[in-house]
Backbone as JSON, one array per atom type, in Angstrom:
{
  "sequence": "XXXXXXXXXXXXXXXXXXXXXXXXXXXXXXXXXXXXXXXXXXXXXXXXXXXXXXXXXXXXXXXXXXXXXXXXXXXXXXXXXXXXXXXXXXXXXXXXXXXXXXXXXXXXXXXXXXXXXXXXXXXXXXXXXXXXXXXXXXXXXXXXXXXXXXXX",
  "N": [[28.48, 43.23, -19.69], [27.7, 41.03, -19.47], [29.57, 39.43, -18.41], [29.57, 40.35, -15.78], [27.4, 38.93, -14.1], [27.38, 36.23, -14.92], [29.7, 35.34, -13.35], [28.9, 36.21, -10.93], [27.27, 33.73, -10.96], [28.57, 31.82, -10.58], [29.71, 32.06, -8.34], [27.96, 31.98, -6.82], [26.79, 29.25, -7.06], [28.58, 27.17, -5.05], [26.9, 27.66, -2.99], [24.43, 26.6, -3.23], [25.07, 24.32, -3.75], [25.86, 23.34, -1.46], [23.51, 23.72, -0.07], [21.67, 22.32, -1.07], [23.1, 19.49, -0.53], [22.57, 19.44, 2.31], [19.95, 19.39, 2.53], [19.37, 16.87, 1.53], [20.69, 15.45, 3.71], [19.13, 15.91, 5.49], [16.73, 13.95, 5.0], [14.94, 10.84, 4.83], [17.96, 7.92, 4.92], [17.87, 5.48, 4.41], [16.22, 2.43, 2.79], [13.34, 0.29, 2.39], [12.39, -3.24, 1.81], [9.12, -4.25, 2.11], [6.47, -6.99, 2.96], [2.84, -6.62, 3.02], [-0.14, -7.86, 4.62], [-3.38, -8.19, 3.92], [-6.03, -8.83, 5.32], [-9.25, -10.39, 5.81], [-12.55, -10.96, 7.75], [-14.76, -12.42, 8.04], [-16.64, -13.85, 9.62], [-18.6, -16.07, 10.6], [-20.36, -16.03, 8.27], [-19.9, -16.43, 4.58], [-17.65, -15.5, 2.54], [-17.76, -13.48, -0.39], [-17.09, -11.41, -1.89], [-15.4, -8.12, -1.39], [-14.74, -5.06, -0.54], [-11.79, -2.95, 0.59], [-10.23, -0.36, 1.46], [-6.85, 0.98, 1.88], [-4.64, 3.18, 3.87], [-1.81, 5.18, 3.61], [1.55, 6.6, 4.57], [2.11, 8.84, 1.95], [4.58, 10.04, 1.6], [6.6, 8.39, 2.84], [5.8, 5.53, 1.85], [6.07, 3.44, -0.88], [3.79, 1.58, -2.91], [5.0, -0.9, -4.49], [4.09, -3.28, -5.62], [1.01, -5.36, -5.94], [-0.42, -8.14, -4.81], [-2.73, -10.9, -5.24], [-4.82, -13.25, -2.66], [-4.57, -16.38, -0.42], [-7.28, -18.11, 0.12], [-8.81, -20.2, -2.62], [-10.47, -18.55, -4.15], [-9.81, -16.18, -4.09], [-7.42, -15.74, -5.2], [-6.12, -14.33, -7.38], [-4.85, -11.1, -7.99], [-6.84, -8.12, -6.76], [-8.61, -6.01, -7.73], [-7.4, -2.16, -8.37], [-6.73, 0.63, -8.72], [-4.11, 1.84, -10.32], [-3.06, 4.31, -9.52], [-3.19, 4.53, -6.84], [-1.16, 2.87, -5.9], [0.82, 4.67, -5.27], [-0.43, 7.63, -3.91], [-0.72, 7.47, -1.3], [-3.52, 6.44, -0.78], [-5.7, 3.56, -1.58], [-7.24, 1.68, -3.15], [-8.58, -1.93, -2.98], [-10.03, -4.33, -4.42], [-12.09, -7.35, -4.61], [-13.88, -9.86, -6.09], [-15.36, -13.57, -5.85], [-14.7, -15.91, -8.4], [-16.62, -17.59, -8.47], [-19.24, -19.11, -6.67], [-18.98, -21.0, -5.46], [-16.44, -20.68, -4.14], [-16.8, -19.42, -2.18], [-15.75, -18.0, 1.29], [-15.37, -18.43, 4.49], [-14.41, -16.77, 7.62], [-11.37, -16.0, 9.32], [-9.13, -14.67, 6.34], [-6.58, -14.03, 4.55], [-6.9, -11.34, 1.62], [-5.36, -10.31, 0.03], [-2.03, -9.06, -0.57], [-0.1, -6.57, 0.04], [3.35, -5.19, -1.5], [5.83, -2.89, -0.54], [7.87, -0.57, -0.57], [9.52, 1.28, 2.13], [10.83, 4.25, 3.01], [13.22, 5.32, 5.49], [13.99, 3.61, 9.33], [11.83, 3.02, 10.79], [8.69, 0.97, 10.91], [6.17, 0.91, 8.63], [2.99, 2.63, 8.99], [-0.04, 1.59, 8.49], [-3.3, 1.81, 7.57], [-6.05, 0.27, 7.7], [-9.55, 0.04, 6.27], [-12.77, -1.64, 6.0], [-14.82, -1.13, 3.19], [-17.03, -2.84, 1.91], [-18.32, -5.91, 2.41], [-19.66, -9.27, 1.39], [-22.29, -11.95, 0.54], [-22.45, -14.9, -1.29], [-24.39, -14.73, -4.24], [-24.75, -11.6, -3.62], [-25.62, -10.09, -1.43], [-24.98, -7.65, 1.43], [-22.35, -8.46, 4.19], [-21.52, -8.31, 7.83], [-18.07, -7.73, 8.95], [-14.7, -7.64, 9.25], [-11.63, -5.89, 8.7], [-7.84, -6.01, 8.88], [-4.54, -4.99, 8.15], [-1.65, -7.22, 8.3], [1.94, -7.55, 9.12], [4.04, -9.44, 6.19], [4.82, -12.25, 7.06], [8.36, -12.97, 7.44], [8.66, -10.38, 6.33], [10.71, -7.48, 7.4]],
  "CA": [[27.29, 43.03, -18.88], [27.16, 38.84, -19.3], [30.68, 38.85, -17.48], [29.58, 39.7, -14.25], [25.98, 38.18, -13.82], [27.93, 35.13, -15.15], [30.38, 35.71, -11.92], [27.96, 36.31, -9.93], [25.95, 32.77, -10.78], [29.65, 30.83, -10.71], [29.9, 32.59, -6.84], [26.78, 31.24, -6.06], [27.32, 27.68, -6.88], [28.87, 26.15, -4.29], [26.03, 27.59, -1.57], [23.26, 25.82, -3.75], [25.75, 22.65, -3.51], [25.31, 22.69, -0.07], [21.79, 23.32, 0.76], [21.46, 21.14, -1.73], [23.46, 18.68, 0.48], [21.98, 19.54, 3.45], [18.48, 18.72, 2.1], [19.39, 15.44, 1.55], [21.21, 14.58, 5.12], [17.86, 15.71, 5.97], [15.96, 13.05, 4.28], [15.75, 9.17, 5.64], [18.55, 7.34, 3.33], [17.7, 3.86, 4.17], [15.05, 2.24, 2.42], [14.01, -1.49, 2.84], [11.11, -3.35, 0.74], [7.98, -5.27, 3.1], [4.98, -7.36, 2.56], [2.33, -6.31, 4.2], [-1.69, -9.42, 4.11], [-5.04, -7.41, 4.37], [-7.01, -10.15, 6.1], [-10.75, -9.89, 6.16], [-12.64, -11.52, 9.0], [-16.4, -12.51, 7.69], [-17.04, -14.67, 11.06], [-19.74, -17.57, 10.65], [-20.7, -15.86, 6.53], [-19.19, -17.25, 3.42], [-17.3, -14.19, 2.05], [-17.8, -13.3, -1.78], [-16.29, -10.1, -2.27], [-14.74, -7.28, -0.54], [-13.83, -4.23, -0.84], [-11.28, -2.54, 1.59], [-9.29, 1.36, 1.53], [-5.6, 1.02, 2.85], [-4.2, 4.6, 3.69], [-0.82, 4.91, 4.13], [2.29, 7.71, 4.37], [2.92, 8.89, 0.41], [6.29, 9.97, 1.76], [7.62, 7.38, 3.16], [5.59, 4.25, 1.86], [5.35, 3.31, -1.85], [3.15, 0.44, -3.13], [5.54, -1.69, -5.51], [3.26, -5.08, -6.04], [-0.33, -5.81, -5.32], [-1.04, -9.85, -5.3], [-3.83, -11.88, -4.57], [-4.9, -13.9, -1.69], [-4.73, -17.64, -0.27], [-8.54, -18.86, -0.79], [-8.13, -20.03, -4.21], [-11.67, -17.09, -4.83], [-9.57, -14.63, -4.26], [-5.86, -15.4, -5.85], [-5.65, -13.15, -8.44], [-4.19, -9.96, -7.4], [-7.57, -7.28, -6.75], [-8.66, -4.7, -8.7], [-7.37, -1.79, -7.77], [-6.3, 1.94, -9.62], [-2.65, 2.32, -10.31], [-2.05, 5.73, -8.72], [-3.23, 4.41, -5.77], [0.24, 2.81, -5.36], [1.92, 6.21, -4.6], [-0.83, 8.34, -3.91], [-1.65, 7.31, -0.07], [-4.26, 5.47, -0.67], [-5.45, 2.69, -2.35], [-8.79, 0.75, -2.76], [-9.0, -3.13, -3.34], [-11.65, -5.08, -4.63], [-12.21, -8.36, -5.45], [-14.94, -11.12, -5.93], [-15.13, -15.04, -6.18], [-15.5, -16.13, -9.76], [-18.25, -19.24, -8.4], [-20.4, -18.89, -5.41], [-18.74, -21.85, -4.22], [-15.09, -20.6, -3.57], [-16.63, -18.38, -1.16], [-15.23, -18.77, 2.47], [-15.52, -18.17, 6.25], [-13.53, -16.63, 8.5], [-10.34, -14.53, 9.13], [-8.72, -15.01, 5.24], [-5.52, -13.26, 3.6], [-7.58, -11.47, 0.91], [-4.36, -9.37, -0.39], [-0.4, -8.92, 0.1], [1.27, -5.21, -0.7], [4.73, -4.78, -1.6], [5.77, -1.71, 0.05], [9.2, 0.44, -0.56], [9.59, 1.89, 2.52], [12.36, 5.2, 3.33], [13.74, 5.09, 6.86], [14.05, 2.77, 9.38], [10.23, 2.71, 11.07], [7.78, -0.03, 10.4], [4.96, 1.55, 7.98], [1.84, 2.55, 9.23], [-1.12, 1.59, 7.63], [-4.77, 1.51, 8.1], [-7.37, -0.87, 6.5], [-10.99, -0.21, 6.26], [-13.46, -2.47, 5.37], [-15.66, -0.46, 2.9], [-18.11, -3.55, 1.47], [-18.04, -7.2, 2.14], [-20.78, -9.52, 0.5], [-21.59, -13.21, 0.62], [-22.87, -15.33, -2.64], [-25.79, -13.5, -4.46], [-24.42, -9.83, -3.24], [-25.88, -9.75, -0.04], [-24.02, -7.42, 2.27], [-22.31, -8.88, 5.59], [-20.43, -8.0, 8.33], [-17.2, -8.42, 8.43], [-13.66, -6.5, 9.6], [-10.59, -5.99, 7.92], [-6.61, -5.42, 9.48], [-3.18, -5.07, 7.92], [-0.84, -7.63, 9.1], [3.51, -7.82, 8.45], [3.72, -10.53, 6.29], [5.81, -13.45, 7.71], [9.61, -13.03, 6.72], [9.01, -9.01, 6.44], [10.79, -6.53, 8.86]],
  "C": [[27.1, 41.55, -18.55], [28.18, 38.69, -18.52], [30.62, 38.81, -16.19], [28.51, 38.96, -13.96], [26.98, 36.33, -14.22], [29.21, 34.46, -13.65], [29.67, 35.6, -11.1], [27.07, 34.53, -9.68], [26.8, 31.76, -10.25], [29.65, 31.41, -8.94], [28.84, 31.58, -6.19], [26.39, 29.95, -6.16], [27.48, 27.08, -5.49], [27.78, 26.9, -3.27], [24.96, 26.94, -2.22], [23.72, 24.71, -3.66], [25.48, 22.4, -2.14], [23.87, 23.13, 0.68], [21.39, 22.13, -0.08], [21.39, 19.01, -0.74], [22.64, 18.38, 1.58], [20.45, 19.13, 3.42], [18.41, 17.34, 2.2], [20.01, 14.89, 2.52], [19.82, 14.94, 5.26], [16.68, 14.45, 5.67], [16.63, 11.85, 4.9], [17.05, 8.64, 4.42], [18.96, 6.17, 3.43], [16.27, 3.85, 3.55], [14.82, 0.61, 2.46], [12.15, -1.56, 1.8], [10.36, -4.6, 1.81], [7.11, -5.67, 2.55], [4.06, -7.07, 3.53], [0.62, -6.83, 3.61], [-2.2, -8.11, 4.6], [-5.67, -8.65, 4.34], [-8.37, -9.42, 5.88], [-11.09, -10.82, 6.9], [-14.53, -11.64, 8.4], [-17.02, -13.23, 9.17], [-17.77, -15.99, 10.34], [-19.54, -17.52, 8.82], [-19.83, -15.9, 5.8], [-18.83, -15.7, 2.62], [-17.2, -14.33, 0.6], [-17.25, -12.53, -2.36], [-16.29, -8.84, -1.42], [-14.48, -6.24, -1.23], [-13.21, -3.37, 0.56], [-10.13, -1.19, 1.04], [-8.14, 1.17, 2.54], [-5.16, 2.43, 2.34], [-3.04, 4.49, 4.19], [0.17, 6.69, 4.13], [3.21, 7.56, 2.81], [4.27, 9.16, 0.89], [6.91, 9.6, 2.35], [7.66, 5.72, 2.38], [5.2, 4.69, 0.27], [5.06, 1.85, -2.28], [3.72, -0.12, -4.13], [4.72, -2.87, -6.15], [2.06, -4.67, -5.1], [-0.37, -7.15, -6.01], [-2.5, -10.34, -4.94], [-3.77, -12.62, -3.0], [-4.65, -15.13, -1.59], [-6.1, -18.59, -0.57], [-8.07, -18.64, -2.13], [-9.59, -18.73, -5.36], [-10.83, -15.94, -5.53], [-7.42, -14.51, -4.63], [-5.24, -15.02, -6.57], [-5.86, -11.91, -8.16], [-5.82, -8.92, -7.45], [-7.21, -6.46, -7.53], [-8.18, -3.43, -7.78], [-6.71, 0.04, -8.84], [-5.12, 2.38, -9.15], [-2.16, 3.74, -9.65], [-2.64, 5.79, -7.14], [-2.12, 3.82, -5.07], [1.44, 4.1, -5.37], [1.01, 7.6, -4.23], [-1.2, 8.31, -1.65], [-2.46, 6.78, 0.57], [-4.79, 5.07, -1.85], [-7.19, 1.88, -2.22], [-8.9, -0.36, -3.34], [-10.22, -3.46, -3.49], [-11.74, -6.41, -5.56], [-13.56, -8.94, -5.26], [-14.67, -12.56, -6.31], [-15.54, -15.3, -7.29], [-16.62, -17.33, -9.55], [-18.12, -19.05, -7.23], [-19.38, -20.08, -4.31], [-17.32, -21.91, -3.84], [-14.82, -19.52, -2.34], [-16.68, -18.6, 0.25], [-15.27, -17.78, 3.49], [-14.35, -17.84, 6.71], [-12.38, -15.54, 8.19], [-9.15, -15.21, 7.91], [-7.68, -14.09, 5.14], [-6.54, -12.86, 2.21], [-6.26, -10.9, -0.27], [-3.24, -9.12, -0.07], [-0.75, -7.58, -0.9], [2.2, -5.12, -0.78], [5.03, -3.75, -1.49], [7.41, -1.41, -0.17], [9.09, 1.27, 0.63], [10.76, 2.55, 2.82], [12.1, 4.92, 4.92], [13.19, 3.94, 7.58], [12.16, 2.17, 10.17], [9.26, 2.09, 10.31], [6.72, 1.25, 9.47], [3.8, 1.36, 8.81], [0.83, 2.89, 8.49], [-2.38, 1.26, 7.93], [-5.69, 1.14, 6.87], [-8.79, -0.34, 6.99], [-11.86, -0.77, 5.69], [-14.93, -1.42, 4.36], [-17.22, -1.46, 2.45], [-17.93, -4.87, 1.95], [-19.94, -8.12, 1.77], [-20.76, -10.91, 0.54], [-22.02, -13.68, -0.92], [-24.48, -14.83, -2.72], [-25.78, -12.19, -3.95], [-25.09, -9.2, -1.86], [-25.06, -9.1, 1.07], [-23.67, -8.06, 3.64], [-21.28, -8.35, 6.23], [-19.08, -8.75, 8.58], [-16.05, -7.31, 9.2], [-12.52, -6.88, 8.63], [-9.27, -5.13, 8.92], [-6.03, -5.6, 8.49], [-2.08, -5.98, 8.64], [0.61, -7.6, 8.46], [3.52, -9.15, 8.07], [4.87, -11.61, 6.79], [7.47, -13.53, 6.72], [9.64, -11.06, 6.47], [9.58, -8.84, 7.76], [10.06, -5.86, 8.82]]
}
């Protein structure tokens, strides 16, 4: 009784080898690694802290590194919850440790290190969920995604 079912599973081998196969020509099988700044844009108001939601494609794009920004407020990498680097999305958040490192204008608040499969740029969308100046006052403000300089 085990001799043929055992026959039978050794038969059926090589067609699971090739869907197998065939699964994977299906799939991209380049992969390349990008930086990609979340700018915020306070205008005239002295920006204090931020928070911003980047959504991206879980199956293509995964989040390797989160850093900090250029103001020296905000150069230690945001807070942010680890399974938001492979889940899709992701929610930053930082603040200035002293009132007075807080700054104007369109800033780098954040770089991502991105793993992306195949050869198409990642698309990603930023939303500005909070921004705030010294003493927690909300202000307006926008937030983009830019490629950072030296990424493809």
């Amino acid at each position: 009784m085990r001799a043929p079912l055992l026959l039978a599973a050794l038969a059926l081998l090589p067609l699971g080898a090739a869907l197998a196969a065939g699964e994977a020509a299906a799939r991209p099988t380049t992969s390349s690694f990008r930086a990609v700044d979340v700018w915020v844009d306070s205008g005239t108001e002295r920006l204090a802290a931020y928070q911003v939601e980047v959504t991206y494609d879980a199956a293509r794009v995964r989040i390797v590194g989160v850093e900090g920004g250029e103001p020296a407020g905000f150069r230690d990498a945001p807070w942010f919850d680890e399974a938001g680097k492979t889940g899709g999305r992701i929610v930053l958040a930082a603040f200035v440790p002293q009132d007075s490192q807080a700054v104007n204008g369109a800033r780098r608040v954040a770089r991502l290190h991105l793993q992306v499969e195949g050869d198409a740029a990642p698309a990603l969308t930023v939303k500005l969920v909070a921004a705030a100046k010294p003493g927690g006052e909300r202000i307006k403000a926008g937030a983009v995604p830019r490629l950072a300089e030296g990424s493809k």
